[in-house]
C-alpha positions in Angstrom: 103.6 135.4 100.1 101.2 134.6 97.3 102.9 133.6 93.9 101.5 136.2 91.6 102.6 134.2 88.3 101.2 130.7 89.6 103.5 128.6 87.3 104.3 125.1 87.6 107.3 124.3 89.7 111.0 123.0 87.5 112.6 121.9 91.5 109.6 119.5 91.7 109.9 118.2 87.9 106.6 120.0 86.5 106.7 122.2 83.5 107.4 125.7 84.3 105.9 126.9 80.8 102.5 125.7 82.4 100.1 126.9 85.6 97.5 124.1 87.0 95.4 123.3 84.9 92.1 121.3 85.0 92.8 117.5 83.5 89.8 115.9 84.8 88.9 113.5 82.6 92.0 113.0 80.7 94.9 110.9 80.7 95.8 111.1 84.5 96.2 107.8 86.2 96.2 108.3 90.1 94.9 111.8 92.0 91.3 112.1 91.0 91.2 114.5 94.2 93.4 117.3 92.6 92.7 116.5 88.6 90.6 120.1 88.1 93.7 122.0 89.6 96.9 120.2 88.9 100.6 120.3 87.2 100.8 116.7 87.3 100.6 115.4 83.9 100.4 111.8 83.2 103.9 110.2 83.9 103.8 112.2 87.3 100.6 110.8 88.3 102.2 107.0 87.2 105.2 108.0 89.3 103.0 108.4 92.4 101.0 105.2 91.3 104.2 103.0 91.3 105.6 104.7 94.8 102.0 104.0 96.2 102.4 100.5 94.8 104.8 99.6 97.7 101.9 101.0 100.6 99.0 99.4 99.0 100.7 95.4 98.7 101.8 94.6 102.7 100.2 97.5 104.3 96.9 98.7 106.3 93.8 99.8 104.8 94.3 102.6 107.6 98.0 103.2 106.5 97.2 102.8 102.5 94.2 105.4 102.0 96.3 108.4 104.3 99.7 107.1 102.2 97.6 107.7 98.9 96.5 111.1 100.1 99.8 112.0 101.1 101.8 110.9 98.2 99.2 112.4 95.8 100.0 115.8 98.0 102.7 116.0 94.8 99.4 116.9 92.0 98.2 119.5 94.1 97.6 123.0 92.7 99.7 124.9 95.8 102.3 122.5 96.1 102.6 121.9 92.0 103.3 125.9 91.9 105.7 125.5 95.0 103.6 127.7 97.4 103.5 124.7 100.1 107.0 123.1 99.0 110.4 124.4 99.5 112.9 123.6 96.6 111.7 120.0 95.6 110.6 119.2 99.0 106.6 119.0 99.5 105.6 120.8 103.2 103.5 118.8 104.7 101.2 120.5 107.9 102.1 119.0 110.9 98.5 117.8 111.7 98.7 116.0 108.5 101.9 114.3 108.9 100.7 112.8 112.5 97.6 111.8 110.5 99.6 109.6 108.3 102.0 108.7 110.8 99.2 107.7 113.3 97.9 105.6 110.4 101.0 103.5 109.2 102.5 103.0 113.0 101.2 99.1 113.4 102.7 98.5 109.6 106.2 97.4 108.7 108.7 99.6 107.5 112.1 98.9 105.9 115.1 100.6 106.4 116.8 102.2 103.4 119.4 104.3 101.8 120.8 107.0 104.2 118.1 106.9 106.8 115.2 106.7 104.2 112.2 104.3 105.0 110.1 102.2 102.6 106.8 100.2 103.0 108.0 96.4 104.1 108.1 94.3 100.9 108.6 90.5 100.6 112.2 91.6 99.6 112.8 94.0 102.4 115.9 91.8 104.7 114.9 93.7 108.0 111.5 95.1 108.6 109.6 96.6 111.7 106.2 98.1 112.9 106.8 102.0 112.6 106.0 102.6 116.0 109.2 100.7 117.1 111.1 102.6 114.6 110.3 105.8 115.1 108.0 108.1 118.0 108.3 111.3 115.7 105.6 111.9 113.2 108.3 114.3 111.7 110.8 111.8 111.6 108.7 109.2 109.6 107.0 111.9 107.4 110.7 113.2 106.0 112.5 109.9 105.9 109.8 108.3 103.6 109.5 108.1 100.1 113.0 109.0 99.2 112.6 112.4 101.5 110.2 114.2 99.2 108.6 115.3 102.0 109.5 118.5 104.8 107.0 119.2 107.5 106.4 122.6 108.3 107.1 124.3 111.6 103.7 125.6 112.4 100.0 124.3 111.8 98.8 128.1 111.8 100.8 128.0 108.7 98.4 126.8 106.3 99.1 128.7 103.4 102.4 127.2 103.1 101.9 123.3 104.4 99.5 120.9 102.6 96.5 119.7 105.1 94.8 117.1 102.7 92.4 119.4 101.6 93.3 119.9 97.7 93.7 123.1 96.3 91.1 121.6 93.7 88.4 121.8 96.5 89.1 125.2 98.6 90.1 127.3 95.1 88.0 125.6 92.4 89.1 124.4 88.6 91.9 125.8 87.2 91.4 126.6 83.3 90.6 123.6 81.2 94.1 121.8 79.4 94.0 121.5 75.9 94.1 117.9 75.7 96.7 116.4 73.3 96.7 113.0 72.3 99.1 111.1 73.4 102.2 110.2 71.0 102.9 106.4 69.7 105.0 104.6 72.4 108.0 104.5 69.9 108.6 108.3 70.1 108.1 108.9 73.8 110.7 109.6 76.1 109.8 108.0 79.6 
């Protein structure tokens, strides 16, 4: 169903006082794709910049550009309002997940935490190709990044599963956010 009040969703760490909002052309760091129509404010969007880090040092091209897309799946409009997430869990479509899967399964993925995967980095002890570590698209997309990720049942369900096509695009720009400048680094809380 629809979410008539379109507010930003507390289980995935947005404000809830807030809807998407159009930030193009303010402070975001990462995300251009979903800035018009977006909860992310700027430390979410450096959050996704510093887990992207870890894809965009050892990996693919191939495997870095759908692991961007993917990651910046958090600053969409739909999932930010938690119409395609589930608690604090972003729903990705199937389609989309084999996408990204496809992509990364020649790059090297470490083992870590209780089951979790991570991009290979110089300090990971054991790493290995994806495709030798996992045939299920599911698997990889749900055990990666710290399982922020579900992946939904269905591809006809659309409405609730994020296809890479931002909620920017398909619904347009959200209303513009008053834009605030931001505090001296002293009184921020990071």
């Amino acid at each position: 169903g629809a979410v008539e009040s379109e507010s930003c969703s507390k289980a995935l760490g947005f404000n809830e006082s807030s809807s998407p909002k159009d930030r193009s052309n303010q402070d975001l760091q990462f995300c251009p794709e979903h800035h018009k129509r977006t909860c992310c404010e700027r430390n979410h969007t450096r959050q996704v910049l510093s887990s992207f880090s870890g894809f965009a040092h050892e990996g693919s091209p191939r495997c870095a550009q759908m692991s961007k897309l993917a990651l910046c799946s958090a600053c969409d409009g739909d999932v930010g309002v938690g119409m395609k997430a589930q608690q604090n869990l972003i729903i990705l479509c199937p389609s989309f997940c084999e996408r990204w899967f496809q992509s990364c399964i020649e790059d090297f993925f470490a083992p870590m935490g209780a089951g979790g995967l991570r991009p290979c980095n110089p300090g990971s002890l054991v790493c290995s190709p994806l495709g030798e570590i996992t045939a299920e698209p599911v698997v990889f997309c749900s055990s990666v990044e710290d399982g922020r990720f579900g992946v939904a049942p269905a591809e006809d369900e659309v409405d609730v599963c994020y296809d890479g096509i931002p909620a920017a695009r398909t619904r347009g720009r959200a209303e513009k956010a008053p834009y605030t400048r931001p505090l001296p680094r002293s009184s921020r809380q990071d």
